[in-house]
C-alpha positions as CSV (number, residue, x, y, z in Angstrom):
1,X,82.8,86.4,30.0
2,X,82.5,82.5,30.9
3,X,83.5,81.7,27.3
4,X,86.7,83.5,27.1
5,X,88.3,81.6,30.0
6,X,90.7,78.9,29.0
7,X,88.9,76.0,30.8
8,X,86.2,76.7,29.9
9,X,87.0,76.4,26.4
10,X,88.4,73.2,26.8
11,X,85.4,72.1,28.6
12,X,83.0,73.4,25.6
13,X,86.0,71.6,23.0
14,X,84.9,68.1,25.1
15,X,81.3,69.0,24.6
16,X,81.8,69.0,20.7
17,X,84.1,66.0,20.8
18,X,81.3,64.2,22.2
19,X,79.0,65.8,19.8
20,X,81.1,64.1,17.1
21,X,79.9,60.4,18.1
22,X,76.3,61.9,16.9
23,X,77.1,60.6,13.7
24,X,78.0,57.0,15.0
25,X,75.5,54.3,14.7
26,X,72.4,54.8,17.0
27,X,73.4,51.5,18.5
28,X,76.9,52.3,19.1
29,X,75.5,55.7,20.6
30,X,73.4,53.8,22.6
31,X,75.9,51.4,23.7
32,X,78.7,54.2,24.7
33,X,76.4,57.0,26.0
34,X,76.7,55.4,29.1
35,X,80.2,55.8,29.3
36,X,80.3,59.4,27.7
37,X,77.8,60.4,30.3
38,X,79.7,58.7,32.9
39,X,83.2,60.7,31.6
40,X,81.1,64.2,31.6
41,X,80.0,63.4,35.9
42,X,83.3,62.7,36.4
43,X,84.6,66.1,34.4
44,X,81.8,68.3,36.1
45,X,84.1,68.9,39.2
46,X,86.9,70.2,37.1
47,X,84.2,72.0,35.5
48,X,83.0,73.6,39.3
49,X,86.7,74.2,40.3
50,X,87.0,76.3,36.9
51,X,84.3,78.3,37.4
52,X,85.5,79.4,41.2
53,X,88.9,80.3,39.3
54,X,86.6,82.2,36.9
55,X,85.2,84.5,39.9
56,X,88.2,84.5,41.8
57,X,90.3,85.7,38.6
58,X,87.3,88.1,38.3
59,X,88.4,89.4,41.6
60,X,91.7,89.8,41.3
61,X,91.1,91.8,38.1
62,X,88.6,94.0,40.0
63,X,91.0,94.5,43.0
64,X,93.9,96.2,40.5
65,X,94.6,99.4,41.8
66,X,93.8,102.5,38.9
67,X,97.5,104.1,38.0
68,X,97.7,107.3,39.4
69,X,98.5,110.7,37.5
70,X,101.7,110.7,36.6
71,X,102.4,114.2,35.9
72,X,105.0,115.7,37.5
73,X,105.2,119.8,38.2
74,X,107.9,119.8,41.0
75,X,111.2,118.4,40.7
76,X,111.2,117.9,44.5
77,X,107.8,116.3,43.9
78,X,108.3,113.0,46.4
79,X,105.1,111.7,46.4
80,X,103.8,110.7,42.5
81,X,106.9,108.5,42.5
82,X,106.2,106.4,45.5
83,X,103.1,106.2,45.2
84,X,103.5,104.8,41.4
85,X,105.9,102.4,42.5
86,X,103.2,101.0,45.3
87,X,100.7,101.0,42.8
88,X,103.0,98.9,40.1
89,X,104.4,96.7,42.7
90,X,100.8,95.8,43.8
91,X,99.4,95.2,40.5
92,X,102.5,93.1,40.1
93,X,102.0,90.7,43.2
94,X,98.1,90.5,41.7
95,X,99.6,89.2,38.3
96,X,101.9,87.0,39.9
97,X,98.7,85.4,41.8
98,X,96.8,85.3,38.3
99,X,100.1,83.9,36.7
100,X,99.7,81.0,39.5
101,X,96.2,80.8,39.2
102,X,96.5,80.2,35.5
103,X,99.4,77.9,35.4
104,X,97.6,76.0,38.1
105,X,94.7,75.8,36.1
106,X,96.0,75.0,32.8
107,X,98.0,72.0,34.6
108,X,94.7,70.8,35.9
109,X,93.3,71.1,32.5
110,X,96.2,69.9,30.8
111,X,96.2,66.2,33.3
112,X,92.2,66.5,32.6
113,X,93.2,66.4,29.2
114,X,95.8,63.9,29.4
115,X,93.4,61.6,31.5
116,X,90.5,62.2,28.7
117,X,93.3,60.8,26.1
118,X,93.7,58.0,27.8
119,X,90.3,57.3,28.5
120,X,89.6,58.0,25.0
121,X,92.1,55.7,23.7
122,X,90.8,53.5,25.9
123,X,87.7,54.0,24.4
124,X,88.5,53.7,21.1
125,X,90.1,50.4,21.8
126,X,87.2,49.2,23.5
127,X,84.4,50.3,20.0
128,X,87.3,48.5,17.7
129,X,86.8,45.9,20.1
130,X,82.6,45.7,20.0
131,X,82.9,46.9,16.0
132,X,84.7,43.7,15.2
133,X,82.3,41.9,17.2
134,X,79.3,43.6,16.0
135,X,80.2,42.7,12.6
136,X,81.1,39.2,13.4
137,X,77.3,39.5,15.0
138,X,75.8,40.9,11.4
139,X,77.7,38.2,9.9
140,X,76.2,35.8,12.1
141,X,73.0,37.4,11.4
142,X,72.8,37.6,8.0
143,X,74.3,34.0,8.0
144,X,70.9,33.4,9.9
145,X,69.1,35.4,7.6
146,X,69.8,33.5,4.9
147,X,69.3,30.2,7.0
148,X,66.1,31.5,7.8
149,X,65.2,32.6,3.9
150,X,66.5,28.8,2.8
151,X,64.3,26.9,5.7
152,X,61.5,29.2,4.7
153,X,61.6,28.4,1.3
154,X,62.1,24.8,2.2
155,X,58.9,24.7,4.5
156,X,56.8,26.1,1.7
157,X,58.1,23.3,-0.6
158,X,57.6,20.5,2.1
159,X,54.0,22.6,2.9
160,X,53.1,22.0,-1.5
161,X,54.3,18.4,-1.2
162,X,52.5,18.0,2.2
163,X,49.5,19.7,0.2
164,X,50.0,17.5,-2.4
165,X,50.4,14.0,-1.0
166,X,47.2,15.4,1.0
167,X,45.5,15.6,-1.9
168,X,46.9,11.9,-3.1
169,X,46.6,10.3,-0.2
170,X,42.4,11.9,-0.1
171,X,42.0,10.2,-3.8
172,X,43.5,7.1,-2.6
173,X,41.3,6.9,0.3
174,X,38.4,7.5,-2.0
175,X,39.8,4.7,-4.5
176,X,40.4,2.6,-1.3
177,X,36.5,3.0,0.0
178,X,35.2,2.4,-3.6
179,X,37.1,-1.0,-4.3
180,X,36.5,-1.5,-0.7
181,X,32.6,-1.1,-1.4
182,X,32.9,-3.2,-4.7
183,X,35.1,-5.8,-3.0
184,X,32.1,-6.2,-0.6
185,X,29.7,-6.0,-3.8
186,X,31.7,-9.0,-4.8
187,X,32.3,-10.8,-2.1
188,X,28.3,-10.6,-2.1
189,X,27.8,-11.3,-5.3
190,X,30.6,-14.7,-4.5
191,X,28.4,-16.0,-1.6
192,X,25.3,-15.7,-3.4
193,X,26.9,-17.7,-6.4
194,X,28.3,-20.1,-4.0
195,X,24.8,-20.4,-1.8
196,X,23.5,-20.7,-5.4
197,X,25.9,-23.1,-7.1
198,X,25.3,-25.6,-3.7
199,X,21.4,-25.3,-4.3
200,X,22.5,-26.3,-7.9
201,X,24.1,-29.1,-6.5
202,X,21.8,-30.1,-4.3
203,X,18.9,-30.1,-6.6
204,X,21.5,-32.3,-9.0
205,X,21.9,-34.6,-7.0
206,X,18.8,-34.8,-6.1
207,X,17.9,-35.1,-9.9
208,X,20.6,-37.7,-10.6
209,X,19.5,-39.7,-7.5
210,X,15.8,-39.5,-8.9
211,X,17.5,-40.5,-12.5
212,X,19.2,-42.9,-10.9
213,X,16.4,-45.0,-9.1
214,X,14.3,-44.6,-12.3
215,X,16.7,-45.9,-14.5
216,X,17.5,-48.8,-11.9
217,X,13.8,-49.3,-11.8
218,X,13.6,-49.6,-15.4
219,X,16.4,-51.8,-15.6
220,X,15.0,-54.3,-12.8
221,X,11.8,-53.8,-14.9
222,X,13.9,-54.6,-17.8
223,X,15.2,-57.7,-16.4
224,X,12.1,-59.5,-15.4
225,X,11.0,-58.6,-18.7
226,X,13.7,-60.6,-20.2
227,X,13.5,-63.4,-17.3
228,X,10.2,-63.8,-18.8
229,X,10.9,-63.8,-22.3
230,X,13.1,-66.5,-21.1
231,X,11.4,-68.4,-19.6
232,X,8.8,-68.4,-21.8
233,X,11.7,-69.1,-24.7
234,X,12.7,-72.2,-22.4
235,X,8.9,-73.3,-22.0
236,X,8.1,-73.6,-25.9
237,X,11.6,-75.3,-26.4
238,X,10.6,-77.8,-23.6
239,X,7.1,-78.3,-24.7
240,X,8.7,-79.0,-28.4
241,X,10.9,-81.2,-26.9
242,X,8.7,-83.1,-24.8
243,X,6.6,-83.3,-28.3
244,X,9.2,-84.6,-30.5
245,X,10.1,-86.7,-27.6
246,X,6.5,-88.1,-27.4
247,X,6.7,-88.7,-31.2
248,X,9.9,-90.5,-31.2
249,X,8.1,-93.0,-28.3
250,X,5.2,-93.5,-30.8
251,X,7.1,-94.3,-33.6
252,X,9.5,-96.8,-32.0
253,X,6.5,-98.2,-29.7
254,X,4.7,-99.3,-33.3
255,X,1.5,-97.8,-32.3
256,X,1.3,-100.6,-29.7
257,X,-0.7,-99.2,-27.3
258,X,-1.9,-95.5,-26.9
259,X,0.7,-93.9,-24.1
260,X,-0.3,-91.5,-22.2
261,X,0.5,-87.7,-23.8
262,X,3.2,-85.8,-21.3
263,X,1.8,-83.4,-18.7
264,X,2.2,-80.1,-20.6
265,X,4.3,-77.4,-18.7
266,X,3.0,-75.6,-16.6
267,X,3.3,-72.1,-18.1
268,X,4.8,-69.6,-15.8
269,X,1.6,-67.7,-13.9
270,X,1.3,-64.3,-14.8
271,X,-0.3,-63.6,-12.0
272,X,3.4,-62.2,-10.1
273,X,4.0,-60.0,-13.2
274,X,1.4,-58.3,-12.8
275,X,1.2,-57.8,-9.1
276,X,5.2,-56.7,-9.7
277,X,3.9,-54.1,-12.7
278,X,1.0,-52.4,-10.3
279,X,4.1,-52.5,-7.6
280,X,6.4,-50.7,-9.9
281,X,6.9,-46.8,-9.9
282,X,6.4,-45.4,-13.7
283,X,9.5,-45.2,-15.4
284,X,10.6,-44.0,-19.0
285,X,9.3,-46.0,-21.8
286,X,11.9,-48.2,-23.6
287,X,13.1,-48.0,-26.7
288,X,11.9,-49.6,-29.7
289,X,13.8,-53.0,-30.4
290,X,14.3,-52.0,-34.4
291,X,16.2,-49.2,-32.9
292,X,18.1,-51.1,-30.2
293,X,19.0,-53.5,-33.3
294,X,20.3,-50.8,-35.4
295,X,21.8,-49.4,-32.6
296,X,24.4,-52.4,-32.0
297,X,24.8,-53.0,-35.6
298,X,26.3,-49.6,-35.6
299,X,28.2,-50.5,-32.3
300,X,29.7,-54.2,-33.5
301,X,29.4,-54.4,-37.2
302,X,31.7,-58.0,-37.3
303,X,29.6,-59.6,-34.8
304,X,27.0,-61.8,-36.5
305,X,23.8,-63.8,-34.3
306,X,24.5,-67.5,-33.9
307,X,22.2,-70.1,-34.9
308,X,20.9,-70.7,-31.6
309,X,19.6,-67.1,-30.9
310,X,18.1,-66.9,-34.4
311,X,14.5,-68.3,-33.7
312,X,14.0,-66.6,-30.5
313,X,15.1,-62.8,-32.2
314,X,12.9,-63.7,-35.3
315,X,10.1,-64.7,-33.0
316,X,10.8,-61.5,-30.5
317,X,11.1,-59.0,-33.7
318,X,7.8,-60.6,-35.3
319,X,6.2,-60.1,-31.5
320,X,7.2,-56.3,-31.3
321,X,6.4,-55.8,-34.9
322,X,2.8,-56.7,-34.2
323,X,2.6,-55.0,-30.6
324,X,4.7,-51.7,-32.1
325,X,4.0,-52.0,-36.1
326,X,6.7,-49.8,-37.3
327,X,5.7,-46.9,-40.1
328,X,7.9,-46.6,-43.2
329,X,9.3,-43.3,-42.3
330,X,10.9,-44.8,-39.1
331,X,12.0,-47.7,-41.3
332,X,14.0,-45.5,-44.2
333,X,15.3,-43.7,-41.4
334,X,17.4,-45.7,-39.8
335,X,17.8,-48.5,-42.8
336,X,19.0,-45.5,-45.5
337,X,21.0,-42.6,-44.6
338,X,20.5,-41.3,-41.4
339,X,18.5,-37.8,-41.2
340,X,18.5,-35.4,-38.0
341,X,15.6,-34.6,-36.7
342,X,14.7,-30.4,-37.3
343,X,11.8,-28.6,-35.4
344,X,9.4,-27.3,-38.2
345,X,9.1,-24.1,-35.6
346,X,13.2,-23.6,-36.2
347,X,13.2,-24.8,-39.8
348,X,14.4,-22.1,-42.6
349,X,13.4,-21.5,-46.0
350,X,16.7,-22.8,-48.6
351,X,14.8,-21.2,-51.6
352,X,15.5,-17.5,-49.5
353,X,19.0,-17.6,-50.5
354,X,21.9,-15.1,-49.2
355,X,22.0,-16.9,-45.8
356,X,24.7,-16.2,-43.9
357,X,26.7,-18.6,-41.7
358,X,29.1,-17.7,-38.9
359,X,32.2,-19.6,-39.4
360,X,33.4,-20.3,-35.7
361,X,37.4,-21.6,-36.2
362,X,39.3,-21.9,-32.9
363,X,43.0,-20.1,-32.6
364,X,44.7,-23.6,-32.0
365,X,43.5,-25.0,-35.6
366,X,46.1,-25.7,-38.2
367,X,45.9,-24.3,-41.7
368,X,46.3,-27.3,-44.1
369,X,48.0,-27.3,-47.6
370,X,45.0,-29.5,-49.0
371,X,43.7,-28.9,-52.6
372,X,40.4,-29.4,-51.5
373,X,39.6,-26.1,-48.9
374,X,36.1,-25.2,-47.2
375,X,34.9,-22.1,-49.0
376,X,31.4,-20.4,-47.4
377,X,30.4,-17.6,-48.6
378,X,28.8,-14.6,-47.2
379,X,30.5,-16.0,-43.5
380,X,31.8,-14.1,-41.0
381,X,34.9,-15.2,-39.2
382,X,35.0,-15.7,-35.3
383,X,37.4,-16.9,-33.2
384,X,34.7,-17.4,-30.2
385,X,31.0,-17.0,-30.9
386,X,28.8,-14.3,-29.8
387,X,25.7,-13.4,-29.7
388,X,26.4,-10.0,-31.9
389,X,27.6,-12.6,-34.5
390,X,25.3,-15.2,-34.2
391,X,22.6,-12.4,-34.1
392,X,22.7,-11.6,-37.7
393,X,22.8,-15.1,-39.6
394,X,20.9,-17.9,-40.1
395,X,23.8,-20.6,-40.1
396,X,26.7,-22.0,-37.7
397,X,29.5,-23.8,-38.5
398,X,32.1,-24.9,-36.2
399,X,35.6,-25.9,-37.7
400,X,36.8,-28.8,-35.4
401,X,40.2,-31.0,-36.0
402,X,41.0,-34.1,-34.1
403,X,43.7,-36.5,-34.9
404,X,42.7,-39.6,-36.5
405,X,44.0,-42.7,-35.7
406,X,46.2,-43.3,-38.8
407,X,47.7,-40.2,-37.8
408,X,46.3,-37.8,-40.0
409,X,44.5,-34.4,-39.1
410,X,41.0,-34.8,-39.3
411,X,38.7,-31.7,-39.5
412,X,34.8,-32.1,-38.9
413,X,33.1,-29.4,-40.4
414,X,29.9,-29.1,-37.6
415,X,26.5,-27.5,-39.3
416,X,23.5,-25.9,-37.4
417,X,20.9,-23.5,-37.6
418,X,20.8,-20.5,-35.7
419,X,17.1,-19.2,-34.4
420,X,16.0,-17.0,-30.7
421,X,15.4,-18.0,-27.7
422,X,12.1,-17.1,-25.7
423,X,14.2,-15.7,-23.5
424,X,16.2,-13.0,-25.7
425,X,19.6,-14.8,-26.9
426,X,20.5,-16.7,-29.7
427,X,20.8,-20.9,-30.0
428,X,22.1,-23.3,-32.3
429,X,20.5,-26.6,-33.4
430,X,23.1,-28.9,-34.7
431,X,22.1,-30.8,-38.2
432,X,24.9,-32.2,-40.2
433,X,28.0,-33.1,-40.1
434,X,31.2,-32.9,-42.9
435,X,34.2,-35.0,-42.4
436,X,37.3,-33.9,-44.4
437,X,40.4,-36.4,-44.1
438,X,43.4,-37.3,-46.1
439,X,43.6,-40.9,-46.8
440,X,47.1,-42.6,-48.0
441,X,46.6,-44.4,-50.8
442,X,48.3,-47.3,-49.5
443,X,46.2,-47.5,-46.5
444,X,43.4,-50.3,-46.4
445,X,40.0,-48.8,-47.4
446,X,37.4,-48.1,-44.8
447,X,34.2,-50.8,-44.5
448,X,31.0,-49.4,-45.9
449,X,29.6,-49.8,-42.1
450,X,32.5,-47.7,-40.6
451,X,31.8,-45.2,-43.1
452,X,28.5,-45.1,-42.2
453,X,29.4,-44.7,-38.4
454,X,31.7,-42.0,-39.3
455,X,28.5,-39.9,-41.2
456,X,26.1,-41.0,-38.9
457,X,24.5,-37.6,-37.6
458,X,23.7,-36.9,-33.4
459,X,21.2,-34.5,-32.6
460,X,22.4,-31.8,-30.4
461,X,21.3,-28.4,-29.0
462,X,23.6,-25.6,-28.0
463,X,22.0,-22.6,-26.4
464,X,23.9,-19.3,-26.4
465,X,22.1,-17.5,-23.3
466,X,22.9,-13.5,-23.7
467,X,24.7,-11.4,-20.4
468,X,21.3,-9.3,-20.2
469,X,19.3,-12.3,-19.6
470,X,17.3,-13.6,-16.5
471,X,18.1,-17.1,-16.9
C-alpha cells in the first residue's frame, strides 16, 4: 500500500504538522496559509518523485524470481544447486537496487526534511516576528479603544452642555425679546411723556404769558388809578391852598376892596379815564384796601404813616369804606385771630369723636428730649403718605422742623382735613398750624405782632391723586 512507504509517511507527518496551526488564531491562519500552501506546491514534486519510487519498488518486488525446490534426491544432482545460486544472486542484485532506491529516497526525504526545518524555523521566526507586532497592534488598539470610549464619553458631556446652554441661551433670547418689547413699551411710554410734558409747557407758558399781561394790565390799571388819586390829592391840597391863600389876602387887604376870587383848578377831565377803562382788557378785581392794610402791617410792623400821608389814607379808607362797606365778619377776621377758611362741603363733625389722624413724620427729623411731646391718639405713623393711609382717617398732620434763627430746632406741627376727590383719591385741606420752639430764658421776648405773624394761618390745598386715576 501507498501508506506503508516511508515517504509517504513523511509526506502524511507534514500534512498533520500543518494541521497543527488549525488551532492558531484565524488571523494568524489567514496570514500564513499563504505560505503553508506555498511550502505544500513546492513539496508536491517530492511527493510525485515518491510515488514513481512507490511503483518502481512495486516492480522490482514483483520481478523477484520464486526459490525453486530445493530438495535434493541425487547426490550427483548438478542442476538444483546452480540454479538456486542464479535465483539468490538475482534476488540479491534486486535488493541491492531497492537498497539504492531506498537510501536514495530517504536522502531526498531526509534534505526535504532538513529544508522544511529551516523553512520552518524560518517561519517560526517570522509569526514571533508578526505576534509581537500584532500585540503591539492590540495594544495600540485597545489604547484607541479606550481613546475612543473617553472622546465618546466626552462628546455626550459637551452634547448635555451644548443641550443645555441651548436651552439657556433659548430663555435668554426670550428674556432678551421681552425686555426688548418693554424697552420699546417704554421708550413709547417716554416720548409720549416727553410730547406731553412739552404740550404742558407750552400751554404754561402760554398761561403764564396770559398771567402775565393780565397782571401787567392790572398793574398799568393800578397805576392810573393811583395817578388819579393823586392828582386829585394834589388838586384839593391846591384848591385849599389857593383858599387859605385868598383868605390871608383878605385879611391883610382890610376888606379894602372886594378882589377877585382865584380861578378854581381845573379838575382833571374824566373824560381819558374812561375812554382808557372801555380800552382796557378785563383783569382780576383788586383787593380790598382793609386787607392790603393788614397785609403790610403784618409785613412791617415798626413802620408807622407820617403825618403828611395821614389825611390822604383817612380820606382814601373813608372813600373805600363807603364804595366797599366792610361786614363785621371780614372785620374780626383779620383784626382778631386769624381763621382759615374751610369748605362747609369738606367740613367734619368734632362731636363724632374717634377721628383718626395720619401722622406724616419724615426719616430726616430729630427726636427731641423736650418735656413737652406731641401725643395724637388713634394716629397711624407714616414715613411718606399714601393713599391706603390717608384712605381711612379723617385728619393729616405733617411733623415739619426748620431751624430757627436763634439756632434752635423748630418743629411746626401742620393740621388738615382729609376728604375724596371727584376723581377717586384722597386730598388734604390744610387748617391750622402748631409751632413748638424752645426759647432761652435769656433771650429777648418775641413782639406781640411777630407772634402773631408766626400763628398767622395760610390756606393751602394738597391733592393726593391715586396711580389708578385718569387725571
Amino acid at each position: 500500500m501507498l501508506v506503508d512507504h516511508p515517504q509517504v509517511s513523511a509526506a502524511c507527518s507534514l500534512c498533520c504538522y500543518y494541521a497543527v496551526f488549525i488551532h492558531l488564531n484565524l488571523k494568524q491562519l489567514e496570514m500564513f496559509s499563504f505560505l503553508y500552501v506555498t511550502q505544500f506546491k513546492q513539496s508536491l514534486p517530492y511527493l510525485i518523485l515518491i510515488v514513481d519510487d512507490r511503483v518502481l519498488m512495486t516492480q522490482l518486488i514483483e520481478s523477484l524470481p520464486d526459490l525453486p525446490t530445493c530438495e535434493l534426491v541425487d547426490p550427483a544432482d548438478d542442476q538444483t544447486l546452480p540454479r538456486m545460486i542464479e535465483v539468490l544472486e538475482r534476488r540479491h542484485q534486486i535488493r541491492q537496487m531497492m537498497t539504492e532506491q531506498f537510501n536514495k529516497n530517504a536522502n531526498t526525504v531526509k534534505s526535504m526534511l532538513q529544508q522544511f526545518d529551516s523553512q520552518l524555523s524560518a517561519k517560526d521566526y517570522f509569526l514571533h516576528d508578526q505576534q509581537s507586532k500584532l500585540n503591539e497592534k492590540d495594544k495600540v488598539i485597545l489604547s484607541q479603544k479606550t481613546e475612543i470610549e473617553r472622546l465618546e464619553k466626552k462628546s455626550k458631556t459637551l452634547e448635555y452642555k451644548i443641550d443645555i446652554l441651548q436651552k439657556t441661551t433659548d430663555m435668554y433670547e426670550q428674556d432678551k425679546r421681552t425686555l426688548q418689547q418693554e424697552l420699546e413699551t417704554r421708550d413709547h411710554r417716554l416720548q409720549s411723556e416727553l410730547s406731553e410734558r412739552k404740550r404742558m409747557e407750552q400751554r404754561m407758558q402760554g398761561a403764564v404769558t396770559d398771567t402775565r399781561l393780565k397782571w401787567e394790565k392790572e398793574c398799568e390799571r393800578r397805576v392810573n388809578a393811583k395817578q388819579l388819586e393823586m392828582q386829585n390829592k394834589l388838586w384839593v391840597k391846591d384848591e385849599k391852598l389857593k383858599q387859605l391863600k385868598a383868605i390871608v389876602t383878605e385879611s391883610s387887604s382890610g376888606g379894602s376892596a372886594p378882589t377877585e376870587r382865584p380861578e378854581k383848578p381845573e379838575r382833571p377831565s374824566r373824560e381819558r379815564d374812561r375812554n382808557i377803562q372801555q380800552k382796557r382788557s378785563p383783569s382780576p378785581s383788586p383787593l380790598p384796601v382793609s386787607y392790603l392794610l393788614i397785609v403790610r402791617v403784618f409785613q412791617d410792623p415798626t413802620s408807622t404813616p407820617s403825618s403828611s400821608d395821614y389825611t390822604s389814607v383817612a380820606s382814601s379808607i373813608s372813600r373805600w369804606e363807603q364804595r366797599f362797606p366792610v361786614d363785621s365778619g371780614s372785620q374780626n377776621r383779620f383784626t382778631g385771630t386769624p381763621q382759615c377758611r374751610i369748605h362747609p362741603k369738606h367740613r367734619r363733625s368734632h362731636s363724632a369723636g374717634g377721628e383718626k389722624w395720619v401722622d406724616h413724620k419724615p426719616p430726616s427729623n430729630l427726636e427731641l428730649d423736650t418735656v413737652m411731646q406731641p401725643i395724637i391718639p388713634n394716629a397711624i405713623k407714616v414715613s411718606t403718605p399714601s393713599e391706603k393711609a390717608l384712605s381711612k382717617c379723617h385728619k393729616y398732620v405733617l411733623r415739619h422742623q426748620e431751624l430757627a434763627s436763634d439756632g434752635e430746632i423748630e418743629t411746626k406741627l401742620i393740621k388738615g382735613d382729609v376728604f375724596k376727590t371727584r376723581s377717586g383719591g384722597q386730598a388734604v385741606q390744610f387748617t391750622d398750624i402748631e409751632t413748638l420752639k424752645q426759647v432761652c430764658p435769656l433771650a429777648p421776648r418775641y413782639s406781640i405782632m411777630y407772634r402773631n405773624v408766626i400763628y398767622f394761618c395760610v390756606h393751602r390745598e394738597m391733592t393726593i391723586i391715586p396711580k389708578h386715576s385718569p387725571y
